[in-house]
Steps between C-alpha positions, in 0.01 A plus 500: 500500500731635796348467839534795751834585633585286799560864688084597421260353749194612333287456811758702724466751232122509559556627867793711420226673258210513760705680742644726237121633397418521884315135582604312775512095401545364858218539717596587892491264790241671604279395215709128493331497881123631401529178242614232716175648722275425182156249531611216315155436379172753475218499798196652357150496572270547247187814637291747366853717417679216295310276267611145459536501092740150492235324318575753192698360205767750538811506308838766469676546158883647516791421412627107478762563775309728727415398924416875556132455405277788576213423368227284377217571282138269457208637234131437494270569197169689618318538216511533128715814537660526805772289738625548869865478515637390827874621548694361863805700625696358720422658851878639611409711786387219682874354546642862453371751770540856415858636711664136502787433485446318150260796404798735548708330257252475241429819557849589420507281211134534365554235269686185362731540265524207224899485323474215326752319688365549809199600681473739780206526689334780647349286806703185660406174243360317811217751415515613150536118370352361789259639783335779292534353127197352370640132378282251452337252726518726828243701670592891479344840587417735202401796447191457219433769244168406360394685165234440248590536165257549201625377092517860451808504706351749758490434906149523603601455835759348738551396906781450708514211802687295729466099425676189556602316144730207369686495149435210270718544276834691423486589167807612272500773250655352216292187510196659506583778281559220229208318575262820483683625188442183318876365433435178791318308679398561867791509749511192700327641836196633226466167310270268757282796596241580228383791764817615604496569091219675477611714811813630318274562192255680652811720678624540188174626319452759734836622515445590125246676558656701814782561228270630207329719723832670642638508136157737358577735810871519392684255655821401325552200293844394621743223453811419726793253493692430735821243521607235721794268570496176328741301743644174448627326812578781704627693216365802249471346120308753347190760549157464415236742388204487772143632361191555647223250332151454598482368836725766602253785319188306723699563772546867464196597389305318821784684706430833372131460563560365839734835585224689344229380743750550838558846336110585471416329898843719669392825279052413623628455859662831433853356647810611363739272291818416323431526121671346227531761215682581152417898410501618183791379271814689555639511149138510302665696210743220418220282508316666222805471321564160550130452344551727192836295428264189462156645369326636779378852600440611882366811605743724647349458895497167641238242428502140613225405262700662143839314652312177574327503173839568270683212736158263442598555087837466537453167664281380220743637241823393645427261795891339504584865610251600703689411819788774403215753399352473847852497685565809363152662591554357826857689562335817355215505760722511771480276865224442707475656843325430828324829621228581784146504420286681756176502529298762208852558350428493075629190366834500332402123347739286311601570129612145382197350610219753511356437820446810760484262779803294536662388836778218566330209733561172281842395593532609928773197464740691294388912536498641790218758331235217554574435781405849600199474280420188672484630873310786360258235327481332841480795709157591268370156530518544863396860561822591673647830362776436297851419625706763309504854490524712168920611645556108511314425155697777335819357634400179397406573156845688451688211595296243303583716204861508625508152545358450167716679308820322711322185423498552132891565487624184667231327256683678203851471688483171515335434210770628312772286702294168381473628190881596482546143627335290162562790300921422507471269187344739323747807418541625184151429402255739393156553607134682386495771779245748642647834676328448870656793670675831398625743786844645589613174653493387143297287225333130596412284296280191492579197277182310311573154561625411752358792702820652652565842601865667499670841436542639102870575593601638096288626289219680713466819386174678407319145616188556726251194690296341227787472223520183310889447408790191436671424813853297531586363855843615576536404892374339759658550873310259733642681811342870409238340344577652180397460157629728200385526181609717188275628215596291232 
């Protein structure tokens, strides 16, 4: 196939597009001075205020290429029904002091933004890869979120502390998803540890229950693809569909508990907090449309538990579309926002995953949020009052969600430019399509395999998100990042 025009630096692209959506790539001298003043190493004495938890078998699953490593997670079965579940996040504040220089760009940035051909990170690598990421064989400071979790899939009760630990292994997703699902044998770093085994299984137990409990109060059964570059010395060949498997789902699910339990300790200390919410779904009514057109029947308010149940049958009926079923759900909910939680205010909780208590605090190496949530973690720990006011948490939360929402853009910008790239060969072919967005900008539309979104440039009249239809690539411009299809 043709390789990119001579004329399209994809990675210049990638900073032309951060600026565009308001990010800032390069970080200041000021900040290139804080990190030539960094420790090279970590000093820390083990007291009454952090526990010395090395001797743990701990272990981080994420993805096969990722040094930003926020956290590591260690089980323990207590009895016939229950198991402690250890979860480690990287402790950021302690290289990052609130009003830094580096704190004021992340600030700024409140998160890193992944492109595909490039990485840009919200805090300097020397930290995010380095000083404050939890690779293996080191020493680091973590914040522990302790819970106990009974087969029922219900926290009985959970505990937040300060403690000293060391990764022993750096686990991937895809290799361990395999392994867990059945379809290989234990990844390399797995294979000469019987316990390290029985670790991840016992991790992964639990996490099924965690999810079977979330799914009977509503929580929604989704699916998501995403794409990456395949590259071939240097160059784009193609695009490949990237799912989430099992180790990825164990993940989650101890994540969402974890952001549960700082949730419950900021709201019991009665400290305000940045929350992490999706409201009620914005465009409910097409929803129950989209359900009668396959089979099901919502009531006419919204209800979790009726949309999780008719995505749960369509997954059993139809499970090599279930990922297009729950795209679609997932553009009719609407985005996320970051909002203020004070103290007694009623709980506005989180649709998609049916928890009332939900806070960001995993990943303080890539959202600014958790950071936030960590200091306020640490501030609690230490009975000092908290470090931000309810003005600067507002502000905050607005431009996380900003952020966010920016963040999402240059993922789809770009997306689209890599996908223009190994899409070239391809004109004149036609696709299975889903309709993922309908507003006066115009109709977009998703193609099956390979999982490639573009504009329905002919034919899109009386077309609305959710509708199936035959899609013929007409264009690709690498430059805009455009890709147009006609209804064929």
């Amino acid at each position: 196939m043709d390789h990119v025009p001579a004329d399209v630096d994809l990675h210049r692209v990638a900073r032309d597009v951060m600026r565009a959506r308001g990010f800032d790539p390069q970080f200041s001298p000021e900040v290139e001075l804080q990190v030539s003043q960094l420790p090279h190493g970590l000093s820390v004495k083990t007291d009454q205020d952090i526990r010395d938890l090395r001797h743990l078998p701990w272990s981080s699953i994420d993805n096969d290429d990722s040094r930003d490593l926020d956290q590591i997670e260690v089980a323990e079965r207590l009895s016939a029904s229950e198991t402690k579940v250890l979860v480690g996040i990287a402790d950021v504040d302690a290289f990052v002091r609130k009003s830094s220089a580096i704190d004021g760009h992340a600030a700024r940035e409140t998160t890193t933004v992944y492109t595909g051909i490039e990485m840009f990170p919200m805090l300097p690598e020397q930290l995010s890869t380095g000083l404050s990421s939890l690779l293996p064989g080191a020493d680091k400071l973590c914040i522990v979120i302790e819970f106990i979790a009974g087969d029922d899939g219900e926290i009985r009760s959970s505990n937040l502390y300060r403690a000293l630990v060391r990764n022993q292994a750096q686990l991937a997703y895809s290799s361990v998803g395999a392994w867990l699902q059945g379809s290989s044998a234990p990844p390399d770093k797995l294979k000469g540890s019987p316990d390290l085994q029985k670790q991840i299984q016992l991790q992964d137990r639990i996490a099924g229950c965690l999810r079977e409990q979330r799914y009977k109060h509503g929580a929604l059964n989704i699916e998501s693809t995403e794409v990456r570059p395949v590259m071939s010395e240097g160059e784009i060949v193609g695009i490949a569909d990237q799912e989430k498997n099992r180790a990825s789902g164990l993940i989650e699910e101890l994540m969402i508990a974890a952001n549960e339990s700082v949730a419950r300790l900021l709201q019991a200390k009665k400290v305000s907090s940045i929350r992490r919410v999706v409201k009620t779904p914005e465009r409910w009514p097409r929803i129950v449309e989209l359900a009668a057109q396959h089979g099901g029947d919502l009531p006419e308010q919204p209800d979790s538990k009726a949309l999780n149940e008719f995505l749960t049958q369509r997954k059993a009926v139809d499970p090599d579309h279930f990922a297009d079923v729950s795209l679609t759900v997932i553009k009719l909910m609407g985005p996320g926002e970051y909002v203020l939680e004070r103290p007694g205010d009623p709980d506005i909780g989180h649709f998609g995953l049916a928890v009332q208590d939900y806070t960001h605090s995993t990943a303080p190496n890539r959202r600014f949020a958790d950071i936030v949530s960590q200091r306020l973690v640490k501030a609690v720990l230490a009975n000092q009052p908290p470090p931000y006011s309810d003005a600067e948490l507002t502000a905050i939360a607005a431009n996380c969600t900003l952020k966010q929402d920016a963040a999402r853009k240059v993922e789809r910008d770009m997306s689209k430019r890599i996908a223009a790239v190994a899409m070239r060969g391809r004109i004149g072919e036609t696709f299975a399509a889903i309709v993922t967005g309908a507003n006066e900008h115009g109709v977009f539309v998703r193609v099956l395999k390979p999982h490639v979104e573009g504009m329905l440039v002919r034919g899109q009249t009386g077309l609305d998100v959710g509708d199936r239809l035959r899609a013929k690539l007409v264009n690709t411009d690498v430059h805009r990042g455009y890709i147009d299809f006609a209804r064929a």
